[in-house]
VEXDREN-2710 file (C-alpha; in Angstrom, 1 decimal):
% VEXDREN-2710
k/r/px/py/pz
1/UNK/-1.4/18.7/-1.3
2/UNK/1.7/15.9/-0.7
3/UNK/3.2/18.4/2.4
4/UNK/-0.3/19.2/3.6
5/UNK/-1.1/15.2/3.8
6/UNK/2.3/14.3/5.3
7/UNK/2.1/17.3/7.6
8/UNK/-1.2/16.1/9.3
9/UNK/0.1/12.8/9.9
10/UNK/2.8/14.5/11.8
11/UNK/0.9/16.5/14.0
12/UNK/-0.5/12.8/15.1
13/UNK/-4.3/12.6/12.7
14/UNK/-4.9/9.5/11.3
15/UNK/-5.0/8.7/7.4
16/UNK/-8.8/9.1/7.1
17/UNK/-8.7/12.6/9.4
18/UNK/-5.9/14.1/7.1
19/UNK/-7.8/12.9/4.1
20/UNK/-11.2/14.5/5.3
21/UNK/-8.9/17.7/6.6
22/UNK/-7.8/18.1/3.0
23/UNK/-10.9/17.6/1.5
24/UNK/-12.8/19.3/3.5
25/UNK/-10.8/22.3/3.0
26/UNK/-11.4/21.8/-0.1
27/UNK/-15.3/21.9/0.0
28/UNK/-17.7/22.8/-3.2
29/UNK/-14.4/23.4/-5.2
30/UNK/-14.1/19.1/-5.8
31/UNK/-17.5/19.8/-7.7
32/UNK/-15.2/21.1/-10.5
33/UNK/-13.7/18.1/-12.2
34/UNK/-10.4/20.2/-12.8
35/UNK/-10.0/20.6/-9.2
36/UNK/-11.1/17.5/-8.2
37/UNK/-8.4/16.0/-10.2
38/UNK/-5.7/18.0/-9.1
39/UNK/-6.7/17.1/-5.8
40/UNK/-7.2/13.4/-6.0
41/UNK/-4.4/12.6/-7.9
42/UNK/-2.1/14.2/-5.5
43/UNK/-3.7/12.9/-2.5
44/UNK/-3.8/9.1/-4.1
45/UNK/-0.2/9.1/-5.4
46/UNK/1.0/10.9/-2.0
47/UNK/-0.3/7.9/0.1
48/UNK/0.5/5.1/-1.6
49/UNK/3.9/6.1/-1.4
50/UNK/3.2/6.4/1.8
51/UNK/1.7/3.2/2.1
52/UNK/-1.5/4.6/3.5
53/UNK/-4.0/4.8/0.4
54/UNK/-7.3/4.3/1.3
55/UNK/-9.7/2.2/-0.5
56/UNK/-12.3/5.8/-1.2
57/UNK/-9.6/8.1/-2.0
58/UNK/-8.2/5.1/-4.6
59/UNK/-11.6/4.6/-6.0
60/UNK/-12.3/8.4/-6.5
61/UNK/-9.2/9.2/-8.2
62/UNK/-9.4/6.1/-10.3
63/UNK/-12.5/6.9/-11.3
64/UNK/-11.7/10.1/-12.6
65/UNK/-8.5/8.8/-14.3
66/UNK/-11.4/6.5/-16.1
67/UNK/-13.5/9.7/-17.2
68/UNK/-10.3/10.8/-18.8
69/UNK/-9.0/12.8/-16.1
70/UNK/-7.7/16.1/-16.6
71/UNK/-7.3/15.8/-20.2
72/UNK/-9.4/18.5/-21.7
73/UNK/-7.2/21.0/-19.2
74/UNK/-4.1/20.4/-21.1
75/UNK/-5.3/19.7/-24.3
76/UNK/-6.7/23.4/-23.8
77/UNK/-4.0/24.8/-22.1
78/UNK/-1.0/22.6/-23.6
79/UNK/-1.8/20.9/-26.3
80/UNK/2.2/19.8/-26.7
81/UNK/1.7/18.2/-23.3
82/UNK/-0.7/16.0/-23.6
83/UNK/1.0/13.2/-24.9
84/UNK/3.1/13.7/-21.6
85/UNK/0.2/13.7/-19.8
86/UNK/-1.8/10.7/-20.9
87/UNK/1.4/8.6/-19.9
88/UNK/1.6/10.2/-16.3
89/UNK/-2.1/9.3/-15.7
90/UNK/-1.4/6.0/-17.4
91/UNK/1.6/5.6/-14.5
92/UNK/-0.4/6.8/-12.0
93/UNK/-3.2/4.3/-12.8
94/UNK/-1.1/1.1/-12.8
95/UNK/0.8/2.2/-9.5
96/UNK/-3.0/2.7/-7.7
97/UNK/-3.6/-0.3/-8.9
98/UNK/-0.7/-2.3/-7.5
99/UNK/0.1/-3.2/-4.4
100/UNK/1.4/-0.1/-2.5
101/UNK/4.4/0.0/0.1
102/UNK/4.3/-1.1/3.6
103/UNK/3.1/2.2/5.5
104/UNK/5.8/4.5/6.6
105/UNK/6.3/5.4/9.7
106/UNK/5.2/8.8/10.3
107/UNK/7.3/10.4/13.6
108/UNK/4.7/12.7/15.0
109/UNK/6.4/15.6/16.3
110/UNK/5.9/16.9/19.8
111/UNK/4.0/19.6/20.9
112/UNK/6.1/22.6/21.9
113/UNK/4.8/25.4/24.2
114/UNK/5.1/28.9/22.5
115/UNK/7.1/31.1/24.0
116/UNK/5.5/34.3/25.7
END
């Protein structure tokens, strides 16, 4: 998810265009609320380091931290975990919540013609 995101930037899309890239890729999968998480909580924390979190991926992945996230995953897979986990969505939470960085600069790399 994080090198997808970063690796549309640098072939020269735009936040929302990597975002809908991603997620469209993604397609009825997000219907699953395991998935959904997965892919929302690494697309939120991935651009807000990057400085470029958008208000509907934010909202989204908040929402689902609010619904308890992916907490029924672990306590089902790894029940020795979850304490571990509750405090990684509790981190992520308070960063989405803060203010992010200033966006990165993202050096878009130049096309190269392929050799024949």
């Amino acid at each position: 998810m994080r090198d997808a995101y970063n690796e549309n930037l640098k072939h020269g899309l735009s936040d929302m265009q990597a975002y809908e890239r991603i997620l469209h890729g993604y397609g009825d999968l997000l219907a699953d609320h395991e998935v959904a998480c997965l892919v929302y909580f690494a697309l939120a924390d991935t651009a807000w380091k990057a400085g470029r979190l958008h208000h509907d991926v934010k909202a989204k992945a908040l929402e689902l931290i609010g619904r308890g996230g992916d907490l029924a995953v672990w306590e089902r897979d790894a029940p020795a975990e979850v304490a571990a986990r509750k405090k990684s969505l509790r981190s992520l939470e308070q960063r989405l919540l803060s203010e992010q960085p200033a966006p990165m600069l993202i050096k878009v790399l130049k096309p190269r013609p392929k050799k024949i």
